[in-house]
KEGUMAR-919734 format. One line per 3 residues: number of its first residue (from 1); for each residue x, y, z of C-alpha. Coordinates in steps of 0.1 Angstrom, whole numbers, plus 5000, padded with zeros to 4 digits. Layout:
BEGIN
NUM> X:Y:Z ~ ...
//
This chain:
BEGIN
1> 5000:5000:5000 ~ 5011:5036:4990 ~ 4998:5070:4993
4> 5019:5095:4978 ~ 5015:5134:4981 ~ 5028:5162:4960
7> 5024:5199:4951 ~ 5028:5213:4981 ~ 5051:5243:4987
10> 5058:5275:5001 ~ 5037:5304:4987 ~ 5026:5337:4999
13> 4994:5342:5019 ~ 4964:5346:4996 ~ 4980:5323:4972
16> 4970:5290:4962 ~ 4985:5257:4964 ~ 4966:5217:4953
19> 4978:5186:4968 ~ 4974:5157:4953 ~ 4976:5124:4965
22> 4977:5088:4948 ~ 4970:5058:4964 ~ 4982:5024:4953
25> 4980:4987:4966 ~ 4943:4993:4979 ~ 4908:4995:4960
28> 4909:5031:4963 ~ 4869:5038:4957 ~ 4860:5023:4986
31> 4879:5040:5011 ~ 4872:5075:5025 ~ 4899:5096:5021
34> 4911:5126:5038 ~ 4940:5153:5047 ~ 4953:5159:5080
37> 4977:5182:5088 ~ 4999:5190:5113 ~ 5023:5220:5127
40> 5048:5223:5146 ~ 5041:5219:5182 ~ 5003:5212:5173
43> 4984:5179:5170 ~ 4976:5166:5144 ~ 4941:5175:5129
46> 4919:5168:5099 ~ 4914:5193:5075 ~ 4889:5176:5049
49> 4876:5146:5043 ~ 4854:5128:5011 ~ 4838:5094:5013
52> 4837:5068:4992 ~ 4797:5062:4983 ~ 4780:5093:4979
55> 4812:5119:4981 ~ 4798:5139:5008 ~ 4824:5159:5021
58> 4838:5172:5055 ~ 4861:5204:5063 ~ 4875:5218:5095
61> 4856:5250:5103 ~ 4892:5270:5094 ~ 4898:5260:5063
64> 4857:5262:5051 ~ 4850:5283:5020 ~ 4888:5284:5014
67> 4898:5244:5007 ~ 4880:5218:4982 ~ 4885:5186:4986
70> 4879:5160:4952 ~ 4889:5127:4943 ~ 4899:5105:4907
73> 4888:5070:4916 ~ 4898:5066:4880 ~ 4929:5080:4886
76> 4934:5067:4924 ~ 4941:5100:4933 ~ 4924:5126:4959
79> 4931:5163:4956 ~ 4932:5194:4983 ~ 4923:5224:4964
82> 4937:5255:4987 ~ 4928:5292:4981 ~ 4933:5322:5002
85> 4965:5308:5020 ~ 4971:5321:5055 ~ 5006:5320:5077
88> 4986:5298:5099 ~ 4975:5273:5073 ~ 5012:5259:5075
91> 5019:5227:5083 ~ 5029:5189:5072 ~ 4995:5177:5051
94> 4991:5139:5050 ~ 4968:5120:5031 ~ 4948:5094:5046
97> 4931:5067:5034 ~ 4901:5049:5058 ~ 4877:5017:5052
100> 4863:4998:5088 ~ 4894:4992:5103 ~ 4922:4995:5079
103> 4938:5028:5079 ~ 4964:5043:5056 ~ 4994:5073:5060
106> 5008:5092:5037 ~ 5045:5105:5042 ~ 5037:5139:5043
109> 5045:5175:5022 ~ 5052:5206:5035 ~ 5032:5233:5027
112> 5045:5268:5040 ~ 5025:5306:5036 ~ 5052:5330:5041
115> 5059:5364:5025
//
C-alpha cells in the first residue's frame, strides 16, 4: 500500500497551492479519504475529508470556503484544492486513506504561507 503526496510548497498568503495524492496497493473507491495536517508543536488534525459512496464531504471550520477537497477514483488519486492561504495554514499535510478498520498514512508534504 502507497499514498503518495505532492504539490505542496511555500507560497505567499492569499495564494494558492493543490495537493494531490495517489494511492496504490488498495481499492481506492471504497475507502474515505482525507487530509490531515499538522504544525509544529500542534496535533495533528483533519482538515477535509470525502467518502467513498456518495462523496459527501467534511472540512474543518478553518479552512471552510477556502479548501476543496475531490477525488479521481479513475485515477486513484484525491486532491486538496487550497485558496486564500494564510501563515497559519502551514503545516505537514498527510493524506489518509480509511475503510472499517484499515487505515492508511501518507508521508507527508510541506506546505509553508510565508511572504
Amino acid at each position: 500500500v502507497q499514498l503518495v503526496e505532492s504539490g505542496g510548497g511555500l507560497v505567499q498568503p492569499g495564494g494558492s497551492l493543490r495537493l494531490s495524492c495517489a494511492g496504490s496497493g488498495f481499492t481506492f473507491s471504497s475507502y474515505a479519504m482525507s487530509w490531515y495536517r499538522q504544525a509544529p508543536g500542534k496535533e495533528r488534525e483533519l482538515v477535509a475529508r470525502i467518502f467513498s459512496a456518495d462523496g459527501r464531504t467534511n472540512y474543518a471550520d478553518s479552512v471552510k470556503g477556502r479548501f476543496t477537497i475531490s477525488r479521481d477514483n479513475a485515477k486513484n488519486t484525491v486532491y486538496l484544492q487550497m485558496n486564500s492561504l494564510k501563515p497559519e495554514d502551514t503545516a505537514v499535510y498527510y493524506c489518509n486513506a480509511y475503510y472499517r478498520s484499515n487505515g492508511y498514512w501518507g508521508q507527508g508534504i510541506q506546505v509553508t504561507v510565508s511572504s
